[in-house]
DSSP file (Angstrom, degrees, kcal/mol; ACC not computed):
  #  RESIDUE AA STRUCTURE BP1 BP2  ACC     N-H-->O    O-->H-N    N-H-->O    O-->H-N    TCO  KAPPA ALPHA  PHI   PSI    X-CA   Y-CA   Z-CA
    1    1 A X    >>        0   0    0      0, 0.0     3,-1.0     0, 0.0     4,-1.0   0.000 360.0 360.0 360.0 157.5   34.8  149.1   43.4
    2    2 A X  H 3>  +     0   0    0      1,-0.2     4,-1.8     2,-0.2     3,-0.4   0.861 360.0  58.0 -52.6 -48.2   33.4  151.9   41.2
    3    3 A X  H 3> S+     0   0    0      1,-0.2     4,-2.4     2,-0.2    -1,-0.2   0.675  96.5  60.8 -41.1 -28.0   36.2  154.2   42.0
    4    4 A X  H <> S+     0   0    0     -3,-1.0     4,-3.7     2,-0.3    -1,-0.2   0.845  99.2  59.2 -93.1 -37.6   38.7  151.9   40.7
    5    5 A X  H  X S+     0   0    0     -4,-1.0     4,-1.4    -3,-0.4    -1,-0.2   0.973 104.4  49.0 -49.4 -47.7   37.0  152.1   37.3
    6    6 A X  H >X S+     0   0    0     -4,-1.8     4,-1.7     2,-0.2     3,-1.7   0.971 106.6  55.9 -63.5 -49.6   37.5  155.7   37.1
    7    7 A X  H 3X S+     0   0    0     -4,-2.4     4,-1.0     1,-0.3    -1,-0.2   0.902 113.3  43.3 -37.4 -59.7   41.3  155.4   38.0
    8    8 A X  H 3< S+     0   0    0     -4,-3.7    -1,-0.3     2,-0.2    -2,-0.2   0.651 108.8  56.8 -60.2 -10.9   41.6  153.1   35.1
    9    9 A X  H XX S+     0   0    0     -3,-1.7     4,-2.7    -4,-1.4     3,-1.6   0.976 112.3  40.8 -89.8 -68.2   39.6  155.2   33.0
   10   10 A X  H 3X S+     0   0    0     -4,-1.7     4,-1.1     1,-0.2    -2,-0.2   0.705 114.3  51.9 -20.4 -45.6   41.9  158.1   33.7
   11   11 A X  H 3< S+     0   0    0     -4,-1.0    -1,-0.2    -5,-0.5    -2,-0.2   0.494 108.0  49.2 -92.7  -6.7   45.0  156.1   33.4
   12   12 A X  H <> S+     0   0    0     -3,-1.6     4,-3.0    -5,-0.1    15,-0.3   0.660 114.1  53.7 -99.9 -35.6   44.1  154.5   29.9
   13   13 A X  H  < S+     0   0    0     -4,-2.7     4,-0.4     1,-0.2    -2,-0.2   0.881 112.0  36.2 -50.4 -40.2   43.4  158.0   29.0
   14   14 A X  T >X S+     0   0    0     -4,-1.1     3,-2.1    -5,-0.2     4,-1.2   0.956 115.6  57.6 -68.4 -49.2   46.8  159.4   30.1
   15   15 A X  H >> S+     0   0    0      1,-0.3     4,-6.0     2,-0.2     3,-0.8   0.882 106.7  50.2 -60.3 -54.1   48.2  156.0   28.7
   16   16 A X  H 3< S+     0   0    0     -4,-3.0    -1,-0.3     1,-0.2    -2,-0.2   0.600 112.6  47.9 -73.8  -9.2   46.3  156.9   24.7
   17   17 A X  H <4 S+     0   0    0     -3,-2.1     3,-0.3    -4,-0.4    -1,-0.2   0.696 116.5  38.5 -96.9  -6.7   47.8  160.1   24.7
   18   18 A X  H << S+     0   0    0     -4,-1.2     2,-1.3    -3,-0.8    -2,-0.2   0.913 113.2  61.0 -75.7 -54.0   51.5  158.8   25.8
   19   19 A X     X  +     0   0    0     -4,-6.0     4,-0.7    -5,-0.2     3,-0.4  -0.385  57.7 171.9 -94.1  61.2   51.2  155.7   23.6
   20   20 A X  T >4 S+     0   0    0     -2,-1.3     3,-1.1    -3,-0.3     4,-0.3   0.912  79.5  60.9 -28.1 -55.0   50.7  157.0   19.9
   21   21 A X  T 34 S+     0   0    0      1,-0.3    -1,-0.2    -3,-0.1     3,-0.2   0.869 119.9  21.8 -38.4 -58.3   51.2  153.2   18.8
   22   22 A X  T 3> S+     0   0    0     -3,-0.4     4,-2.0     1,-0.2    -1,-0.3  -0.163  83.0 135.0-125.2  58.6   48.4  151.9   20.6
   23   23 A X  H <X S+     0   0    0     -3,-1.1     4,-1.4    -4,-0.7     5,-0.2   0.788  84.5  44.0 -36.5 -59.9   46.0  155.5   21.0
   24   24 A X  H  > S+     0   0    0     -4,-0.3     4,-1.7    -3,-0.2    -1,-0.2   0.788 105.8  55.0 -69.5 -29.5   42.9  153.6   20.0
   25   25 A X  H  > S+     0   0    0      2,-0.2     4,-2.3     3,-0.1    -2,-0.2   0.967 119.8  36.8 -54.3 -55.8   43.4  150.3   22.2
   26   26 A X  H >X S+     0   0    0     -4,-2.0     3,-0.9     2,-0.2     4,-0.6   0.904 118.1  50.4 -51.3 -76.1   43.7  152.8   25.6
   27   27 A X  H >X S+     0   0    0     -4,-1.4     4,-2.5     1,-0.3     3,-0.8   0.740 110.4  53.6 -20.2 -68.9   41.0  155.2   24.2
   28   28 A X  H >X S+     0   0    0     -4,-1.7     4,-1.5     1,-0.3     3,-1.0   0.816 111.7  38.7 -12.9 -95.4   39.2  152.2   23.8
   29   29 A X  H <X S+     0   0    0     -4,-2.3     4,-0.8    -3,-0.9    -1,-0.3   0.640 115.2  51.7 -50.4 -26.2   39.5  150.8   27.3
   30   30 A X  H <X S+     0   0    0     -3,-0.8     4,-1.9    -4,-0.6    -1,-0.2   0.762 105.6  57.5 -90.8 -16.3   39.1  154.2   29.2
   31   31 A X  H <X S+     0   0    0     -4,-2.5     4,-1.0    -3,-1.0    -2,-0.2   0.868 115.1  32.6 -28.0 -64.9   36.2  154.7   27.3
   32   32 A X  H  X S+     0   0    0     -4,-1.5     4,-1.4    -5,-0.4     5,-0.3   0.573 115.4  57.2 -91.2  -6.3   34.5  151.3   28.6
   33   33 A X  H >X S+     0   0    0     -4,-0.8     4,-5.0     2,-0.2     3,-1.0   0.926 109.2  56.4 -82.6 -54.8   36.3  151.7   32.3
   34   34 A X  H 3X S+     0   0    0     -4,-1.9     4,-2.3     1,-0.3    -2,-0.2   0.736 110.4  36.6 -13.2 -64.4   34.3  155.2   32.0
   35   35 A X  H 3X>S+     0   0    0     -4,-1.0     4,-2.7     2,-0.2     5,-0.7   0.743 111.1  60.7 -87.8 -15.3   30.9  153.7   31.5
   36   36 A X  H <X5S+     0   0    0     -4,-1.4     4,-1.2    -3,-1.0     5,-0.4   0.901 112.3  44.3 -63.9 -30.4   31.7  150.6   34.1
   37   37 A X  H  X5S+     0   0    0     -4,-5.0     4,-2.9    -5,-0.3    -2,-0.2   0.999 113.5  52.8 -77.3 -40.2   32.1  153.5   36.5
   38   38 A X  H  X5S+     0   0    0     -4,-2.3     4,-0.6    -5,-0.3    -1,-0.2   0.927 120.2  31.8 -30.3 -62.8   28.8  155.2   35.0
   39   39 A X  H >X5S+     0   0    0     -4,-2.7     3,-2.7     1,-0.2     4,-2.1   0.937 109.4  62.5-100.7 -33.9   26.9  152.5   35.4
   40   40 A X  H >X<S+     0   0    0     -4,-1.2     4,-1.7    -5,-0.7     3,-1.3   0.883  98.2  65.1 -39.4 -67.4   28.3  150.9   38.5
   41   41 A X  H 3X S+     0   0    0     -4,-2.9     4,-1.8    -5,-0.4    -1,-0.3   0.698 106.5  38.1 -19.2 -40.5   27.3  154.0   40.0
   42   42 A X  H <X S+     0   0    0     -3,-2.7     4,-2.5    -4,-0.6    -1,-0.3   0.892 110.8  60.5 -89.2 -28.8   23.6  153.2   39.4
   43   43 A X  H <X S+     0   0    0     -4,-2.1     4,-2.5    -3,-1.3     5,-0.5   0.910 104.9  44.5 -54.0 -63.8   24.1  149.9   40.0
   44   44 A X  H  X S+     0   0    0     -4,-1.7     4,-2.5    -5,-0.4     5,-0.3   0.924 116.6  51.6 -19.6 -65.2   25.4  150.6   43.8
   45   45 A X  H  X S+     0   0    0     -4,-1.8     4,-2.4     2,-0.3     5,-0.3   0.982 110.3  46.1 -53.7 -65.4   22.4  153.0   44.1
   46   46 A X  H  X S+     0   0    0     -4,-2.5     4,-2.1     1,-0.3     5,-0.3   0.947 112.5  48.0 -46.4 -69.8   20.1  150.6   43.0
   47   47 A X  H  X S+     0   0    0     -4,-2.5     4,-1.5     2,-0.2    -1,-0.3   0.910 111.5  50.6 -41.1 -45.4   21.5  147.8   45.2
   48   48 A X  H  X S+     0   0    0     -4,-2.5     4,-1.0    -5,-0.5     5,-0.3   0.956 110.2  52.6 -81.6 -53.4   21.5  150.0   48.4
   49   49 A X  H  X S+     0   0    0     -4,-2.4     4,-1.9    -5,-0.3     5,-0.3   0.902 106.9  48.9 -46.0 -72.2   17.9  151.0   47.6
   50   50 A X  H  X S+     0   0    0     -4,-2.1     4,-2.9    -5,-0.3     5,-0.4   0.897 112.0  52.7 -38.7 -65.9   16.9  147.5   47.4
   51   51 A X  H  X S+     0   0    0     -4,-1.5     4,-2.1    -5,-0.3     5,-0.3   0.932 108.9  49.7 -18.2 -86.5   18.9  146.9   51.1
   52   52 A X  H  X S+     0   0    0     -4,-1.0     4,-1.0    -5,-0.2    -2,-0.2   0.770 111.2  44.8 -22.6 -62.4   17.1  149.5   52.6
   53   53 A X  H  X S+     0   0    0     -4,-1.9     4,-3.9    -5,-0.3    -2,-0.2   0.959 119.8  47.0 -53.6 -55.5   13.4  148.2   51.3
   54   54 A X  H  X S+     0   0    0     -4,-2.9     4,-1.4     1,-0.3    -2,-0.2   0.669 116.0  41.9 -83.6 -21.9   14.6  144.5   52.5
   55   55 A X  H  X S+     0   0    0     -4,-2.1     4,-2.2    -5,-0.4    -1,-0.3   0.731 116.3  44.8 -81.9 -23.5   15.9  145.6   55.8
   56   56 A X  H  X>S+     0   0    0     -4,-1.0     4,-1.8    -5,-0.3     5,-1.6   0.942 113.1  56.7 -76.6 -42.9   12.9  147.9   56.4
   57   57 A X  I  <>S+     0   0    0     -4,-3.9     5,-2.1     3,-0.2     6,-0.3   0.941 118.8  34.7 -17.8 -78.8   10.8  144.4   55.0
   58   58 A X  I  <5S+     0   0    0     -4,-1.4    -2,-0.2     1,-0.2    -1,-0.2   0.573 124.2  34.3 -59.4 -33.7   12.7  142.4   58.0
   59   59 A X  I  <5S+     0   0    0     -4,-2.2    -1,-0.2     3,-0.1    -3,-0.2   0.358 130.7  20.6-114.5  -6.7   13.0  144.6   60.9
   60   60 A X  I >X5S+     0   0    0     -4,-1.8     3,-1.5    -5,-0.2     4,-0.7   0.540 126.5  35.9-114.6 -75.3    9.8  146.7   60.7
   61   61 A X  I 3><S+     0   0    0     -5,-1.6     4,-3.8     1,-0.3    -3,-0.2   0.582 121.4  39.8 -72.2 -38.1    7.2  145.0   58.6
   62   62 A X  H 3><S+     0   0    0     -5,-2.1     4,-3.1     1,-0.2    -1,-0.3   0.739 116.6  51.2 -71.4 -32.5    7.7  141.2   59.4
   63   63 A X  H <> S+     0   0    0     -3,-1.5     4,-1.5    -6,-0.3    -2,-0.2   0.598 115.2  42.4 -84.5 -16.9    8.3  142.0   63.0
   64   64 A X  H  X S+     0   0    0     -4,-0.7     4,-1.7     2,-0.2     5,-0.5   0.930 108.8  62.8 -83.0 -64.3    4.8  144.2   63.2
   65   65 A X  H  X S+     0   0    0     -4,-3.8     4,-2.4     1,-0.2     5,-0.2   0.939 110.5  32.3 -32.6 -70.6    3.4  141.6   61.2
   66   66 A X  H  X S+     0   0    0     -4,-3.1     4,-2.6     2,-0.2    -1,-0.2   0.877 110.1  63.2 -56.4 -26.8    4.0  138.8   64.2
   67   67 A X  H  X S+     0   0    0     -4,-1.5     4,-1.0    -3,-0.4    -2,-0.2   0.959 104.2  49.4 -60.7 -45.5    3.5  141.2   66.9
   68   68 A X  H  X S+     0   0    0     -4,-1.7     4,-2.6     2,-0.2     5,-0.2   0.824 111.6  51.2 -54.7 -57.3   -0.4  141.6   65.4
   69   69 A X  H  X S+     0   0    0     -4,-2.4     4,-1.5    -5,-0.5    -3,-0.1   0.969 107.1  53.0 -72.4 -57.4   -0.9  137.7   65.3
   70   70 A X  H  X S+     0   0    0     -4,-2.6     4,-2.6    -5,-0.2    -2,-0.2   0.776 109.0  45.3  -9.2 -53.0    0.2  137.5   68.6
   71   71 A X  H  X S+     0   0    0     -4,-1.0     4,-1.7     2,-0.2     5,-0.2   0.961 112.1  54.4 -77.4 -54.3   -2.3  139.9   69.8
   72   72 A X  H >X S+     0   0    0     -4,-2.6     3,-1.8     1,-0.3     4,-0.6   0.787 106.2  50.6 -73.7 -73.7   -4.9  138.3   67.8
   73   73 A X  H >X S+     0   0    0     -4,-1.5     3,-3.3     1,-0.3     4,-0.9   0.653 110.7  48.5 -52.1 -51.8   -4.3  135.0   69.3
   74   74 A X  H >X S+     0   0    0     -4,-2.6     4,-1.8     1,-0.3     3,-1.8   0.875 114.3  46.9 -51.7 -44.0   -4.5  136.3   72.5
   75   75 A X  H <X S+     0   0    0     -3,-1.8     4,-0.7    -4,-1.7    -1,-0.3   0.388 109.8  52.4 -52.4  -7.7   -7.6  138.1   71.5
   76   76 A X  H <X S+     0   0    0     -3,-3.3     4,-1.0    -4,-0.6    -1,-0.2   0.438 113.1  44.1-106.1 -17.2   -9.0  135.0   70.0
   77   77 A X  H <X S+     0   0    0     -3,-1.8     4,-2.4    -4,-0.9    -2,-0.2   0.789 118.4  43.5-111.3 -30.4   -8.3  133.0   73.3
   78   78 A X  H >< S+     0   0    0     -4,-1.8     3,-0.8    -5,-0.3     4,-0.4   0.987 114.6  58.1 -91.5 -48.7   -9.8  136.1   75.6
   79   79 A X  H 3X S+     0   0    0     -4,-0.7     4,-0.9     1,-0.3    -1,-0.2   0.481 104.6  41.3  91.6 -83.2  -12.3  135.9   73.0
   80   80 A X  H 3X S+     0   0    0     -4,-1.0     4,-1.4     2,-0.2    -1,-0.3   0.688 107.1  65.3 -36.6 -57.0  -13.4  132.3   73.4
   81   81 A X  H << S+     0   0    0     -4,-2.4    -2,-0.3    -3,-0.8    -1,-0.2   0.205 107.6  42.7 -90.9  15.8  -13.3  132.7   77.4
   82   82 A X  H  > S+     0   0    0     -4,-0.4     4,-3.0    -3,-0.2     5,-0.3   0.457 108.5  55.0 -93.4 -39.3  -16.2  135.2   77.1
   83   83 A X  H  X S+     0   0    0     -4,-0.9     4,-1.3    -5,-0.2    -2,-0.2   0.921 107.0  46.5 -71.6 -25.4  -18.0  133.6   74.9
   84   84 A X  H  X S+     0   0    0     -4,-1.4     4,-1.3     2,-0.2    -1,-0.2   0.644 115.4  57.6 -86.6 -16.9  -18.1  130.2   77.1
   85   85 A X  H  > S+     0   0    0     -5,-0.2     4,-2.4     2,-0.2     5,-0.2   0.943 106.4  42.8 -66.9 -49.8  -19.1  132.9   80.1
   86   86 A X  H  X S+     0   0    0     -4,-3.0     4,-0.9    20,-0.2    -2,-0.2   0.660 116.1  50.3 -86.0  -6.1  -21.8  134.3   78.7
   87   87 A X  H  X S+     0   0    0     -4,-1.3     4,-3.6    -5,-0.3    -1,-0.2   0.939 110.1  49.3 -46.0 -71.0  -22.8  130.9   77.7
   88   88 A X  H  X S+     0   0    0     -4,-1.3     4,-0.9     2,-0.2    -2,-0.2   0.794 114.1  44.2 -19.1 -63.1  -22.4  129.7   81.0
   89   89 A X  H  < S+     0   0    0     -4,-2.4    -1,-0.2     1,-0.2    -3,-0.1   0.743 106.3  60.4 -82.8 -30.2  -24.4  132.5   82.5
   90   90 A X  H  < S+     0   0    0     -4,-0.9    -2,-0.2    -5,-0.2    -1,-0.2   0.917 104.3  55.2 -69.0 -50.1  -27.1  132.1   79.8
   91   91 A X  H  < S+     0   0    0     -4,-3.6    -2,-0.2    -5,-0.1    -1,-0.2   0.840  74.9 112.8 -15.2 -61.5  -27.7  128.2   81.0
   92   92 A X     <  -     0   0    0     -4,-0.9    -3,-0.0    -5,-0.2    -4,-0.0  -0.062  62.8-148.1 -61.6 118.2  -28.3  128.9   84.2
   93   93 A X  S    S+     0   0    0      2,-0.0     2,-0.4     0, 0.0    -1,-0.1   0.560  80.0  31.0 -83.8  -0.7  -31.9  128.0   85.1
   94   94 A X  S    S-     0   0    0      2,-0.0     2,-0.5     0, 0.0    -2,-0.0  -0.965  71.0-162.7-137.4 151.9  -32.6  130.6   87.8
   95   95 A X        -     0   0    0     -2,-0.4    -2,-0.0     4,-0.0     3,-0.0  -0.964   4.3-153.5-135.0 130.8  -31.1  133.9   87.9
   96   96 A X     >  -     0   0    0     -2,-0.5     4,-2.6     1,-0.1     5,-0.1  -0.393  41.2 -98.7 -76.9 174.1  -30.8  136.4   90.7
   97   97 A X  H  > S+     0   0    0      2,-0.2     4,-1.8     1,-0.2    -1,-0.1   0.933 123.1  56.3 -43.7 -60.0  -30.5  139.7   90.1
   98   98 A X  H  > S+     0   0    0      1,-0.2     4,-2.1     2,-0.2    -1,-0.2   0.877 103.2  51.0 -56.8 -34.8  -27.2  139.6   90.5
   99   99 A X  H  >>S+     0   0    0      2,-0.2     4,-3.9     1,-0.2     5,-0.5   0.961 108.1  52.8 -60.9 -37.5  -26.6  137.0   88.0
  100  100 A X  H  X5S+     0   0    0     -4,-2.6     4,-1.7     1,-0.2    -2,-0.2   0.915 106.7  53.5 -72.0 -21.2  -28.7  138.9   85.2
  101  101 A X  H  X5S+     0   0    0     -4,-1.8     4,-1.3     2,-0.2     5,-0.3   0.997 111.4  49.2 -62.2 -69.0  -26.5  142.0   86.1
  102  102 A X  H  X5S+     0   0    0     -4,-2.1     4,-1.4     1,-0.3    -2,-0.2   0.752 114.6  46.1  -5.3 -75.1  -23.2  139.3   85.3
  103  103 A X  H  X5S+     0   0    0     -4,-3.9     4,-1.2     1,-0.2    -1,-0.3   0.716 110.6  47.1 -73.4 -36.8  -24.8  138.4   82.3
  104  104 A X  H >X<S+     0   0    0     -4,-1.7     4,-2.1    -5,-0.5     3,-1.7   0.981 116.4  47.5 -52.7 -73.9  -25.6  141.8   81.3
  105  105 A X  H 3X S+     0   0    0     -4,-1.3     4,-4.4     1,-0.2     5,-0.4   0.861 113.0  48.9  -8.2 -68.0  -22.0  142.6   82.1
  106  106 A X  H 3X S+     0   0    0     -4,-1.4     4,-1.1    -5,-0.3   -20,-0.2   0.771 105.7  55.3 -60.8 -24.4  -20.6  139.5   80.2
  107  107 A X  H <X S+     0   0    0     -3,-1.7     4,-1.1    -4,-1.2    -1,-0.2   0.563 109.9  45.7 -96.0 -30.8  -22.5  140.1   77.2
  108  108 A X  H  X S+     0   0    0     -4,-2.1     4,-1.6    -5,-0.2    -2,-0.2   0.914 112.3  48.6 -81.1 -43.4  -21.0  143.7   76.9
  109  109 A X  H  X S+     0   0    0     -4,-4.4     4,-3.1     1,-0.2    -2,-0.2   0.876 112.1  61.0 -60.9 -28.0  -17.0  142.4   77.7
  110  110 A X  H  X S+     0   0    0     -4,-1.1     4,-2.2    -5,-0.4    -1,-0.2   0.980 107.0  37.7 -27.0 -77.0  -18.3  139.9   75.0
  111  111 A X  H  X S+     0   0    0     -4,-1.1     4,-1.2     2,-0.2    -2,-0.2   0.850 114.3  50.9 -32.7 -77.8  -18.8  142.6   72.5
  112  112 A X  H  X S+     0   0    0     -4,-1.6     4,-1.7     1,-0.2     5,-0.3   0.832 117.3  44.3 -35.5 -69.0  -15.9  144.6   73.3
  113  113 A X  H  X S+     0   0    0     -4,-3.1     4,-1.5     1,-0.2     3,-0.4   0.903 113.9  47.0 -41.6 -73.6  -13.8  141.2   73.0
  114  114 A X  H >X S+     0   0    0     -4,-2.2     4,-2.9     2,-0.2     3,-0.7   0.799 109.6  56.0 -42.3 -60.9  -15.5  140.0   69.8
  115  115 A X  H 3X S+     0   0    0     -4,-1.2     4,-1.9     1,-0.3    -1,-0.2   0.877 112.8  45.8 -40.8 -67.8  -15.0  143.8   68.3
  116  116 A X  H 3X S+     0   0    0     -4,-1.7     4,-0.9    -3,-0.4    -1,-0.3   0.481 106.9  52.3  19.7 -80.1  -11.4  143.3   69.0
  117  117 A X  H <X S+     0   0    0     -4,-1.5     4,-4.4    -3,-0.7     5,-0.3   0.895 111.6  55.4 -52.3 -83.5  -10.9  139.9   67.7
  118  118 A X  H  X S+     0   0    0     -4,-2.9     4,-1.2     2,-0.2    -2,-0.2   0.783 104.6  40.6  -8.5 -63.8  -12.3  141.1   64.9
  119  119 A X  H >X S+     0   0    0     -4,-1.9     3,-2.4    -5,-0.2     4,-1.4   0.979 119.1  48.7 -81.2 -50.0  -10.4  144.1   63.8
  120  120 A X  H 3X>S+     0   0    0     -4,-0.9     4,-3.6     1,-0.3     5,-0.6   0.978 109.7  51.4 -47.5 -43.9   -7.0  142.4   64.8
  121  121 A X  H 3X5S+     0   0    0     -4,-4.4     4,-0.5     1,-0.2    -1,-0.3   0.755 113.8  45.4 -74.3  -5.3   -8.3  139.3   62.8
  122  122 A X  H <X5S+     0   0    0     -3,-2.4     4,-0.7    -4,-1.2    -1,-0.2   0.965 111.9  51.8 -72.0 -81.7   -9.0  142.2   59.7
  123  123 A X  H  X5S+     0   0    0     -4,-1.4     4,-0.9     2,-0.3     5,-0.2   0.528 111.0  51.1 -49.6 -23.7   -5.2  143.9   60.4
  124  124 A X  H  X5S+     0   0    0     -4,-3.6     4,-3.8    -5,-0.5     5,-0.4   0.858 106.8  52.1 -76.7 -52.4   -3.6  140.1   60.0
  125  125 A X  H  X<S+     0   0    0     -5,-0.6     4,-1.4    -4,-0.5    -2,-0.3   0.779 110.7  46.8 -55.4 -21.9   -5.2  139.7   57.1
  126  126 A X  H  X S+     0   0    0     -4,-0.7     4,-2.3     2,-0.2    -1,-0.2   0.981 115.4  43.2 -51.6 -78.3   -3.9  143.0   55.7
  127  127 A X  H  X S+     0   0    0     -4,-0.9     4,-2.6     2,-0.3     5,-0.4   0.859 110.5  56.8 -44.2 -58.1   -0.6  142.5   56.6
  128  128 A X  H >X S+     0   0    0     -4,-3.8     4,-3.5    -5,-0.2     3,-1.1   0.979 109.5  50.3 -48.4 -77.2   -0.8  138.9   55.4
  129  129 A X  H 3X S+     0   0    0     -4,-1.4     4,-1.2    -5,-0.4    -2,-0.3   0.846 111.6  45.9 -15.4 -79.5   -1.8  140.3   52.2
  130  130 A X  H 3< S+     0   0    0     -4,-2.3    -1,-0.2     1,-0.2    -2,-0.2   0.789 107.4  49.7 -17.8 -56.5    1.0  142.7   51.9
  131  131 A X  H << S+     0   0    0     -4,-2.6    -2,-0.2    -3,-1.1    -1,-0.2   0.889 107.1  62.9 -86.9 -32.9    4.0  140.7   52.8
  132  132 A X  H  <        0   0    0     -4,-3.5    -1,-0.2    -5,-0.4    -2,-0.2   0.901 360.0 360.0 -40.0 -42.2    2.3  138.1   49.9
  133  133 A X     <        0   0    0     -4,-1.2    -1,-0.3    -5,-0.2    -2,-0.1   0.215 360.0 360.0 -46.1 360.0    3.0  141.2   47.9
């Protein structure tokens, strides 16, 4: 631990003023336990910073990320089953009224779907992008 540096750093100190004989060996060593604790300090920092990004990575971004493909496949499948309606409805060699009202209908939940499909299939690609990053 960092702390432990400073304790030795303190205690080689005490040590170089006790020990005339070897005054430069301690100095010496509480000197360098000093700057392990110095930089161990940033080092910590740095490592928990890194933690933080790579948990935030895992538990927000990755997990957002799959929720968003999800939705788009479902949107790709609802997506699909509109387009094969308004297909369907477009076929059909006589049409009541009511059927061109369907088809009117179908051709707008069409849109909407398509629109939809779309932006999700935009927001993967983002995301995809990102997490490449």
């Amino acid at each position: 631990r960092v702390q432990t540096q400073r304790a030795l750093a303190d205690a080689f100190t005490e040590l170089s003023s006790k020990s005339p004989d070897l005054h430069e060996e301690f100095k010496y060593n509480g000197d360098t336990q000093r700057l392990l604790h110095k930089h161990g300090d940033s080092l910590v920092s740095a490592i928990n910073f890194f933690i933080s990004n790579l948990t935030t990575l895992c538990t927000k971004t990755i997990e957002d990320t799959l929720a968003t493909v999800k939705n788009y496949n479902v949107a790709r499948i609802e997506y699909d089953a509109q387009r094969s309606d308004v297909e369907a409805l477009k076929s059909a060699a006589q049409r009541t009224e009511a059927q061109k009202a369907k088809l009117e209908s179908s051709k707008k939940e069409f849109e909407r779907q398509k629109q939809k499909f779309q932006r999700l299939r935009d927001d993967v690609e983002v995301k995809l992008r990102l997490l490449d990053k």
